[in-house]
Backbone as a printed PyTorch tensor [residue, N CA C, xyz], in Angstrom:
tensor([[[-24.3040,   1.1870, -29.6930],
         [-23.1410,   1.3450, -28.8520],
         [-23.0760,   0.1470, -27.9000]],

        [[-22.2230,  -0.4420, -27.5090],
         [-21.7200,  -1.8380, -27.1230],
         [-21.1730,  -1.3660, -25.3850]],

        [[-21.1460,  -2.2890, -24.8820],
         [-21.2210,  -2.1230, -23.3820],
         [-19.9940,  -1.2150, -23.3340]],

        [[-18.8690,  -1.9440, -23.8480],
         [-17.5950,  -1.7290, -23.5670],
         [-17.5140,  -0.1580, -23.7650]],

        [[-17.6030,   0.3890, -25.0210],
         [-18.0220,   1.9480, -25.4390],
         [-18.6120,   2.7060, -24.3350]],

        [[-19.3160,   2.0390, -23.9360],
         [-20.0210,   3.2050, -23.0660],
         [-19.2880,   3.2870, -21.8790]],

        [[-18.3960,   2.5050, -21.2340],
         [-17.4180,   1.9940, -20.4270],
         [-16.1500,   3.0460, -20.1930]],

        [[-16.0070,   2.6990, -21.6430],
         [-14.6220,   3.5400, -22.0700],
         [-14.2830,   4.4510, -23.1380]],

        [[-13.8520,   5.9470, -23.1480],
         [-13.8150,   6.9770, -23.7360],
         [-12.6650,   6.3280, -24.5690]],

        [[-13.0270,   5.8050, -25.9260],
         [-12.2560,   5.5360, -26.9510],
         [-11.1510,   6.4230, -27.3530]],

        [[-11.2690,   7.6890, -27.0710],
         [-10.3110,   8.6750, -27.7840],
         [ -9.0870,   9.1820, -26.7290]],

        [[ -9.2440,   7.9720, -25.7270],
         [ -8.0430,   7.8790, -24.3900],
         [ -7.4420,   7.2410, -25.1500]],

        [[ -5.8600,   7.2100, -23.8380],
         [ -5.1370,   6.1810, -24.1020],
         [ -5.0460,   5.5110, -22.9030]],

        [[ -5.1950,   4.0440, -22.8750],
         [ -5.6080,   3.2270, -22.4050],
         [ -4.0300,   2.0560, -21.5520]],

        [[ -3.9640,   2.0870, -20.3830],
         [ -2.7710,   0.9290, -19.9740],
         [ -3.2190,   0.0590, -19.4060]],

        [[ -2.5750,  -1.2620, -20.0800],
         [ -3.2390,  -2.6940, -19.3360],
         [ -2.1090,  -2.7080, -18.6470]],

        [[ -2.5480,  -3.4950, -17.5750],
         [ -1.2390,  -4.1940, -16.4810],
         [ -1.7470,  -5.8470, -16.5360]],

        [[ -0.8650,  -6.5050, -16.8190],
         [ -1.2970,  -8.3440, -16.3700],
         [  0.1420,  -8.5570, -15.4590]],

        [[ -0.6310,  -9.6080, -15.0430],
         [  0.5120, -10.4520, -14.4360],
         [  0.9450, -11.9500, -14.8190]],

        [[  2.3720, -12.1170, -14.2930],
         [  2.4680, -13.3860, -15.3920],
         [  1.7990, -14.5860, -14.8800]],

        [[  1.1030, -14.6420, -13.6690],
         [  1.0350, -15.5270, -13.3510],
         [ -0.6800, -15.4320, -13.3890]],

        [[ -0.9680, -16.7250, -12.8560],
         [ -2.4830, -16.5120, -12.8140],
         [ -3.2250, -17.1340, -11.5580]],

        [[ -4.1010, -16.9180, -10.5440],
         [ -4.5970, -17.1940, -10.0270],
         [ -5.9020, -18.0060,  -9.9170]],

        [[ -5.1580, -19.2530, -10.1570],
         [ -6.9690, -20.1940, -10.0110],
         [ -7.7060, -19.6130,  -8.9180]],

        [[ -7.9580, -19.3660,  -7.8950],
         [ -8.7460, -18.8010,  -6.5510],
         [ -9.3210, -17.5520,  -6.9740]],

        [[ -8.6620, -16.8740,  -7.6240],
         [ -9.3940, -15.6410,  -7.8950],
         [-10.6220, -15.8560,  -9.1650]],

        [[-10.2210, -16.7390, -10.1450],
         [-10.8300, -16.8330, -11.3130],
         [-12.4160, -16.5880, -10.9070]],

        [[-13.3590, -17.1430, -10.0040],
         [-14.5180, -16.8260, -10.0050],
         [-14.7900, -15.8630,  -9.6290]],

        [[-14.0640, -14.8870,  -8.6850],
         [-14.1430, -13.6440,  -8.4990],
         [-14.3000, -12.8200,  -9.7230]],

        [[-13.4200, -12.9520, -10.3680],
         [-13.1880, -12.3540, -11.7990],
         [-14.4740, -12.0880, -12.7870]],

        [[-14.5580, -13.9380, -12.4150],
         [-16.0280, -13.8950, -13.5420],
         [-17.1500, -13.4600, -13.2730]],

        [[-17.5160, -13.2000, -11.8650],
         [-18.3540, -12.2550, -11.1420],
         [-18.4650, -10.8640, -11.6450]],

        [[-17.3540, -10.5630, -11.5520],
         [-17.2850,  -8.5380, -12.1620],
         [-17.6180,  -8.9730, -13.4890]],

        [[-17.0240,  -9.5510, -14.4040],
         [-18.2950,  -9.3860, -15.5390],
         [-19.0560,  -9.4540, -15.8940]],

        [[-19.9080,  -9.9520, -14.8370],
         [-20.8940, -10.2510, -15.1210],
         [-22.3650,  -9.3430, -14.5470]],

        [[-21.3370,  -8.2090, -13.7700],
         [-21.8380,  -7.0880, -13.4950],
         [-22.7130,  -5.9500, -14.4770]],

        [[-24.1010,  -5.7740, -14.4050],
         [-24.6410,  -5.2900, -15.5810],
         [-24.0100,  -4.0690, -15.6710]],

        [[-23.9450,  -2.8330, -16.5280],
         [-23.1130,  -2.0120, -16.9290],
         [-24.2060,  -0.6730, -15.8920]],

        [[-25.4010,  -1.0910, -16.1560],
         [-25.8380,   0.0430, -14.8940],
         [-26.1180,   0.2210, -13.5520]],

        [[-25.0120,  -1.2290, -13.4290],
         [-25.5050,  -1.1800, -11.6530],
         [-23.5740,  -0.3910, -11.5010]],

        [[-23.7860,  -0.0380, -10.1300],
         [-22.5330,   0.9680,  -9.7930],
         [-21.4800,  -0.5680,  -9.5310]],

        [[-20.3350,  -0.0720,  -9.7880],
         [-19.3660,  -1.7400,  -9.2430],
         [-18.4090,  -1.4850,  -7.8750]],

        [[-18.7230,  -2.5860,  -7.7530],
         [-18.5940,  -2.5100,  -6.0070],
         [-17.2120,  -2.5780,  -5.8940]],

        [[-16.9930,  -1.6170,  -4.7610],
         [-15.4270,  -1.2180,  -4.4220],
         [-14.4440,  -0.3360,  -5.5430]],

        [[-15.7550,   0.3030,  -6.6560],
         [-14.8100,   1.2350,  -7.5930],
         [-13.9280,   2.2680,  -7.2060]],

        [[-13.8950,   2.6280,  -5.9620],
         [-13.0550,   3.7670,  -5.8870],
         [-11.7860,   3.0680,  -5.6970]],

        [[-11.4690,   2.1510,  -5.1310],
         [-10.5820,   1.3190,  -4.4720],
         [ -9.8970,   0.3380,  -5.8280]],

        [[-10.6420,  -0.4330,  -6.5330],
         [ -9.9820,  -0.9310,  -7.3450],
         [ -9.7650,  -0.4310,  -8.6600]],

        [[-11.0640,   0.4740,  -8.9830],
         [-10.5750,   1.0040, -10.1750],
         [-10.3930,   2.5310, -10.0690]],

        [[-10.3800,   3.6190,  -9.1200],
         [ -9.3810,   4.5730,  -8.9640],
         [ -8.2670,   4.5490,  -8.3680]],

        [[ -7.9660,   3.2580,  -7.8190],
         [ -6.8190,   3.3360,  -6.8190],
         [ -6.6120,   4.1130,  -5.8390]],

        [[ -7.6130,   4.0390,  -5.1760],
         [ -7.2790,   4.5210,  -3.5230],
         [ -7.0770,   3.7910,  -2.8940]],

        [[ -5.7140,   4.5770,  -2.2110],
         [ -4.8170,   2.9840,  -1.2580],
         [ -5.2750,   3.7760,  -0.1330]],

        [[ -5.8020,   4.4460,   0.2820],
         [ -5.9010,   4.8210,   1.4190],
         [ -6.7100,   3.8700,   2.1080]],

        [[ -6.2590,   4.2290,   3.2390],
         [ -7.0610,   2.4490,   4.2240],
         [ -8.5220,   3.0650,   4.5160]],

        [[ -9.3710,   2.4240,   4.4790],
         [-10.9820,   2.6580,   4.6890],
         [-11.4940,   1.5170,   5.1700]],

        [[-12.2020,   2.2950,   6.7880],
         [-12.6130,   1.2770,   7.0780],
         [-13.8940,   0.6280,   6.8470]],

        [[-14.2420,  -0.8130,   7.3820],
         [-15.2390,  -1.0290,   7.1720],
         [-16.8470,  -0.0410,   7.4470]],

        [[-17.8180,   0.3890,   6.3150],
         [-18.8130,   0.5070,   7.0510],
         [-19.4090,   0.3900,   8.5950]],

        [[-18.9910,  -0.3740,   8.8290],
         [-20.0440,  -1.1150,   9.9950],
         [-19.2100,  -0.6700,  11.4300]],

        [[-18.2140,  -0.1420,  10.7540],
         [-16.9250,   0.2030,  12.0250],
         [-17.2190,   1.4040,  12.1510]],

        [[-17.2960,   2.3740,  13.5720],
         [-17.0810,   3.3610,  13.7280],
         [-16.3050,   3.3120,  14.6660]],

        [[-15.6360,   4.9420,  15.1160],
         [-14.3420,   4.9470,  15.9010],
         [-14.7090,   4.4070,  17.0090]],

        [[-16.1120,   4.4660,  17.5410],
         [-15.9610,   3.8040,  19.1600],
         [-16.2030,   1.9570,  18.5490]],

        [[-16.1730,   1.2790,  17.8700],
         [-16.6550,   0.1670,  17.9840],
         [-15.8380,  -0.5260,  18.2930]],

        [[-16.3570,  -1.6510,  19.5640],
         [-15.5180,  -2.8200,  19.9850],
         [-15.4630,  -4.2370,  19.8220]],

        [[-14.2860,  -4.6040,  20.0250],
         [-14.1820,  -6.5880,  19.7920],
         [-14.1600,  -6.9020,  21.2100]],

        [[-14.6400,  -7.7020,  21.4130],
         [-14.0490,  -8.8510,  22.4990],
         [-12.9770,  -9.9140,  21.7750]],

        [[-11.7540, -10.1540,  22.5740],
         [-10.7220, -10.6010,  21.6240],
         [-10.9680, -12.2130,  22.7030]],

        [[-11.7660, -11.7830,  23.8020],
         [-10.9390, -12.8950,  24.8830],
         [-11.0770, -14.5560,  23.9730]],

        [[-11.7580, -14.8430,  23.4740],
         [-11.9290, -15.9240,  23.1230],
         [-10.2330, -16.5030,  22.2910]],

        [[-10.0430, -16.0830,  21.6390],
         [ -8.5820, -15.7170,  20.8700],
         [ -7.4090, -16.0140,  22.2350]],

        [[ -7.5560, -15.2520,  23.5520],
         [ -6.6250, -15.4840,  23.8810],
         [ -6.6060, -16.6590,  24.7910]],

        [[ -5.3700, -16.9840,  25.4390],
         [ -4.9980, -17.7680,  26.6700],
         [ -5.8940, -18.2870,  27.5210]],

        [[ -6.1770, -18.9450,  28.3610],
         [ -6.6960, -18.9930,  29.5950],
         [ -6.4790, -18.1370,  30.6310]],

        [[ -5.0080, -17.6150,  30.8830],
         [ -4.8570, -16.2800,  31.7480],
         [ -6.1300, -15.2090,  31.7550]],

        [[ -6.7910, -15.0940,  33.1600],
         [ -7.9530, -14.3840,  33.3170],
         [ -7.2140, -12.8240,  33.6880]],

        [[ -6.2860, -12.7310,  33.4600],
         [ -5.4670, -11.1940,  33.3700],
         [ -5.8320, -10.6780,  32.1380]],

        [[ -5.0450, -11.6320,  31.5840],
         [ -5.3190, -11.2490,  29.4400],
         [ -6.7690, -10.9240,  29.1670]],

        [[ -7.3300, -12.1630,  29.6180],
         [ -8.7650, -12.0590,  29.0690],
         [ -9.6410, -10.7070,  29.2840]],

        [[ -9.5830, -10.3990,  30.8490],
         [-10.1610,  -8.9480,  31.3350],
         [ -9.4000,  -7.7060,  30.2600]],

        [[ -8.9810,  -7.7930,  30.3220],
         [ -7.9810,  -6.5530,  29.4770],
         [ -8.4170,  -6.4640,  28.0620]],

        [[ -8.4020,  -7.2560,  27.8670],
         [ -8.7510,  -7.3010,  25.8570],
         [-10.6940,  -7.6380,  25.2870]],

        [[-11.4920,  -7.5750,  26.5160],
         [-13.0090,  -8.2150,  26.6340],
         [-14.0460,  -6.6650,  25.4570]],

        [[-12.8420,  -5.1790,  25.4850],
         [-13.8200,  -3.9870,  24.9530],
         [-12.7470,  -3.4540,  24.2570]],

        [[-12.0290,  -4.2150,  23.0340],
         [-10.9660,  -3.2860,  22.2260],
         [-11.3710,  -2.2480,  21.5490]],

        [[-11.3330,  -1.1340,  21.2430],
         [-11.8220,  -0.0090,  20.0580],
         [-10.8080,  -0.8790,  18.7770]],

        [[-11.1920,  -1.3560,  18.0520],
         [-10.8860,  -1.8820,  16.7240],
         [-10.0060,  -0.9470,  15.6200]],

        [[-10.3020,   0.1680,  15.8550],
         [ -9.1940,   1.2840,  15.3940],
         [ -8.4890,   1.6700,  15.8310]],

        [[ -7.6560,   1.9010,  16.8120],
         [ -7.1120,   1.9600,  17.8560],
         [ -5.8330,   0.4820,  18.4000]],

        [[ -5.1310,   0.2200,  17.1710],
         [ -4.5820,  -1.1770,  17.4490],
         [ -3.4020,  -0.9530,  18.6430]],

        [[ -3.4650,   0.3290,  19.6370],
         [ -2.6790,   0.2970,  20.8930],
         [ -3.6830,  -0.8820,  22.0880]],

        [[ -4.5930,  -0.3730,  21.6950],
         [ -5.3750,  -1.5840,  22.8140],
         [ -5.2540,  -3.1350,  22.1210]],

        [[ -5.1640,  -3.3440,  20.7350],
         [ -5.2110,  -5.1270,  20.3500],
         [ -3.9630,  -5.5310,  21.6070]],

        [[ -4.9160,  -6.9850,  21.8080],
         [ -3.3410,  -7.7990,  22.2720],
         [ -2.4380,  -7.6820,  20.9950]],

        [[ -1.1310,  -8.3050,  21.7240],
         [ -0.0410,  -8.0370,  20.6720],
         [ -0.0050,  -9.4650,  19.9820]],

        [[  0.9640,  -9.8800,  18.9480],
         [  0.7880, -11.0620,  18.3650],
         [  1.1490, -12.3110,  19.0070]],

        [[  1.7040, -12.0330,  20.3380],
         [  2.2450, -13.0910,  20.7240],
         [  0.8910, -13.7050,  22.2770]],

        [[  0.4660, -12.4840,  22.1760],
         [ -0.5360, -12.8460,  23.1710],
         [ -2.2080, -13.5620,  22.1650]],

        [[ -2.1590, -13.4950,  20.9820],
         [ -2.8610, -14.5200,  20.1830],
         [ -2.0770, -15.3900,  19.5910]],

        [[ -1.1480, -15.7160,  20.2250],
         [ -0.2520, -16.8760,  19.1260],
         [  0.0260, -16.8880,  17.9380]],

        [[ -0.4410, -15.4940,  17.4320],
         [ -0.0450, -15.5180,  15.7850],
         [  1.4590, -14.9310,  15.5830]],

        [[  1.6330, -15.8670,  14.0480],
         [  3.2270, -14.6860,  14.1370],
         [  2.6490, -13.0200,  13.3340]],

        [[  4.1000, -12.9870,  12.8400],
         [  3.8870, -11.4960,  12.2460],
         [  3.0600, -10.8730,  11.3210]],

        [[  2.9850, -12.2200,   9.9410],
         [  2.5400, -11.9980,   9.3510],
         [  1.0670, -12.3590,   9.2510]],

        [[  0.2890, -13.4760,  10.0970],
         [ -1.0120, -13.2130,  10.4170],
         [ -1.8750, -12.3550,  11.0320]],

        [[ -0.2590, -11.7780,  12.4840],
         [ -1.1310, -10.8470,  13.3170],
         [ -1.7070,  -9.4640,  12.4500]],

        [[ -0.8070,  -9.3940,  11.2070],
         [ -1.1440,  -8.2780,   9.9150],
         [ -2.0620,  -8.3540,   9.2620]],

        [[ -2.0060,  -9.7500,   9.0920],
         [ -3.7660, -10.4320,   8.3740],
         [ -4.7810,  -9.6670,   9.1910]],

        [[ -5.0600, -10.1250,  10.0960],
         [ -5.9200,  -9.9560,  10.8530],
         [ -6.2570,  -8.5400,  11.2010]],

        [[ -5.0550,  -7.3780,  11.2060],
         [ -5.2890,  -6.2640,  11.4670],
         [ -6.0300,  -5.9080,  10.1150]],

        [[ -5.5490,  -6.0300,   9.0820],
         [ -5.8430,  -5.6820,   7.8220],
         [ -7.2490,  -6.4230,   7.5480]],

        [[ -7.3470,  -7.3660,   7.9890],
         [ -9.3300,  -7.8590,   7.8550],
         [-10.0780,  -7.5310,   8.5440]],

        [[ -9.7340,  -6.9130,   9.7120],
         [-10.6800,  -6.2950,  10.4720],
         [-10.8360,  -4.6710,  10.4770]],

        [[ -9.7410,  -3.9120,   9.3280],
         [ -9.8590,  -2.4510,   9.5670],
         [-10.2670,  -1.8940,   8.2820]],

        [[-10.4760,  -3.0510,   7.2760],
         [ -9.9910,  -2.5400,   6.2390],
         [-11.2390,  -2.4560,   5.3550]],

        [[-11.9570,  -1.7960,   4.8050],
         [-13.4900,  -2.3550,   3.6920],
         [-12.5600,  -3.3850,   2.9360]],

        [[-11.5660,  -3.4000,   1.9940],
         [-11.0090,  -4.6130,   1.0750],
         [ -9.7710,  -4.6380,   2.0100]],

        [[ -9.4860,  -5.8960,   1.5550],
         [ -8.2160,  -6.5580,   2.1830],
         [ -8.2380,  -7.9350,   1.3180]],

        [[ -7.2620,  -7.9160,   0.5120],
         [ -6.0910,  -8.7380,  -0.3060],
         [ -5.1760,  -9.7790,   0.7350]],

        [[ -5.3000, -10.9020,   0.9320],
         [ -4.5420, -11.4150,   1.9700],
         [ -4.5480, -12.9190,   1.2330]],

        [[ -2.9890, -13.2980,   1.2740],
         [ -2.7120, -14.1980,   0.6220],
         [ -1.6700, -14.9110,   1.2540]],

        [[ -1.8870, -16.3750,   1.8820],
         [ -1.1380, -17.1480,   2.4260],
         [ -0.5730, -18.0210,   1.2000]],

        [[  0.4330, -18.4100,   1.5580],
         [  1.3060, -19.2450,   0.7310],
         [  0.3400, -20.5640,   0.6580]],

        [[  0.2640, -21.5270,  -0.4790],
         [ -0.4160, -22.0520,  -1.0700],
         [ -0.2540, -23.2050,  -0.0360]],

        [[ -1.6440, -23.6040,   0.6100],
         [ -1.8880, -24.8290,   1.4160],
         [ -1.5400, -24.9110,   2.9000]],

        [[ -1.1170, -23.7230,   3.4000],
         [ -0.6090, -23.1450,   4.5190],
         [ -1.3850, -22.5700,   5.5900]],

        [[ -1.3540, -22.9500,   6.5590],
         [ -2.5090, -22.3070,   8.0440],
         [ -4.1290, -22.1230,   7.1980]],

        [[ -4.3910, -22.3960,   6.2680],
         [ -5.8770, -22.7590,   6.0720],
         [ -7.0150, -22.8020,   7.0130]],

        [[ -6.4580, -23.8850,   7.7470],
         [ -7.5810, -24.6270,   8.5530],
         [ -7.4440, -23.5770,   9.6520]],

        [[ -6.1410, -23.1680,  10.0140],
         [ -5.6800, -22.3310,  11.4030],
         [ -6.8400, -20.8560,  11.4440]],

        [[ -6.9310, -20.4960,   9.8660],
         [ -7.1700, -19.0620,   9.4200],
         [ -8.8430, -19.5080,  10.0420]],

        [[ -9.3310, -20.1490,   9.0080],
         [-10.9550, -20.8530,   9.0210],
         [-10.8510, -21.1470,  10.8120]],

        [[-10.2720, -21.6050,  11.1390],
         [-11.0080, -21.7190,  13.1830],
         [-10.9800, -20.5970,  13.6100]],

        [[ -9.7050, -19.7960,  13.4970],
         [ -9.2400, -18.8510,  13.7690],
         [-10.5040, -17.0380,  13.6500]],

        [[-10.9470, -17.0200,  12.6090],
         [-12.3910, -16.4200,  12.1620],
         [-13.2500, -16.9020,  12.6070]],

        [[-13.3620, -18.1360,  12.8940],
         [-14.8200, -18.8860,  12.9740],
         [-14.7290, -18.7430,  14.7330]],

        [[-14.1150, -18.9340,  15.4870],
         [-14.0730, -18.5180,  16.6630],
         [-14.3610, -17.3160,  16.5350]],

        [[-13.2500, -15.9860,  16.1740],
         [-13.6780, -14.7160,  16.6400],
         [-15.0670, -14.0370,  16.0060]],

        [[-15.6540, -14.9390,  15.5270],
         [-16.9770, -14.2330,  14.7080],
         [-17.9110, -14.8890,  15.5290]],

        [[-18.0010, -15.6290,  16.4400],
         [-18.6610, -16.3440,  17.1000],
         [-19.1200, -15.1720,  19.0920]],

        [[-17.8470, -14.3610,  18.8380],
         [-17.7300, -13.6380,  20.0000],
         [-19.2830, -12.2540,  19.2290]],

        [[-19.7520, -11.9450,  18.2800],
         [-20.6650, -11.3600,  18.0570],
         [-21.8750, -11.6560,  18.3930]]])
C-alpha cells in the first residue's frame, strides 16, 4: 500500500480545486508539505485541510496577554502611555490605524498576524516590503 492509499479512502469521491495562477513564493512552502512523512501529524490540519475558518488564536496568546505598541507609535508621550499594556484580543484597546501610520489594509495585516495561529497575507507584488520587514522587526524587538 503506497503513501497516497493510506492517505486517501479510494472508494470517495474526491474534489480538486487549482488556481489559475501560480505562486512562485509559495512554491517552497508547498514542497515542504510533501515532504512531510505520512506519520508525523501535518501541521495546521484542521485549518487547511478541514477548513476551519474560524479565527484561532495563537498558542502563546491568552486572553490576558499584552503588547507594548509604544515603539510603533509617535513621539507623543500621551499615545505612548496609553498603548505601553494592550490585551492583544481585545482590538478596542489597539491604537487605531492612523495612530500607527498604517492604512487600512495593513492595519488588517497586522491584526490578522498577531491574532491569528495562520494568517495568509499578501501584499501586491514589490510593495511596502521593506515597510512590513522594519515594521515587525521593530515590534518584535518590544519582547
Amino acid at each position: 500500500m503506497n503513501r497516497l492509499t493510506r492517505l486517501i479512502n479510494l472508494s470517495q469521491n474526491l474534489t480538486i480545486i487549482e488556481t489559475k495562477s501560480y505562486f512562485e513564493a509559495y512554491r517552497h512552502i508547498l514542497k515542504a508539505l510533501q515532504r512531510i512523512p505520512s506519520n508525523e501529524q501535518f501541521p495546521f490540519a484542521d485549518i487547511l485541510l478541514k477548513l476551519n475558518v474560524q479565527p484561532t488564536p495563537p498558542d502563546y496568546i491568552t486572553p490576558t496577554t499584552t503588547y507594548n505598541f509604544t515603539s510603533l507609535l509617535s513621539n507623543a508621550t500621551k499615545l505612548r502611555n496609553n498603548f505601553s499594556k494592550v490585551t492583544v484580543l481585545d482590538q478596542k484597546q489597539w491604537p487605531t490605524n492612523e495612530q500607527l501610520q498604517l492604512n487600512p489594509k495593513q492595519y488588517e495585516a497586522l491584526i490578522l498576524a498577531l491574532t491569528n495561529k495562520v494568517a495568509l497575507i499578501q501584499g501586491r507584488k514589490y510593495h511596502n516590503i521593506l515597510f512590513h520587514t522594519n515594521f515587525d522587526l521593530t515590534f518584535a524587538s518590544n519582547f
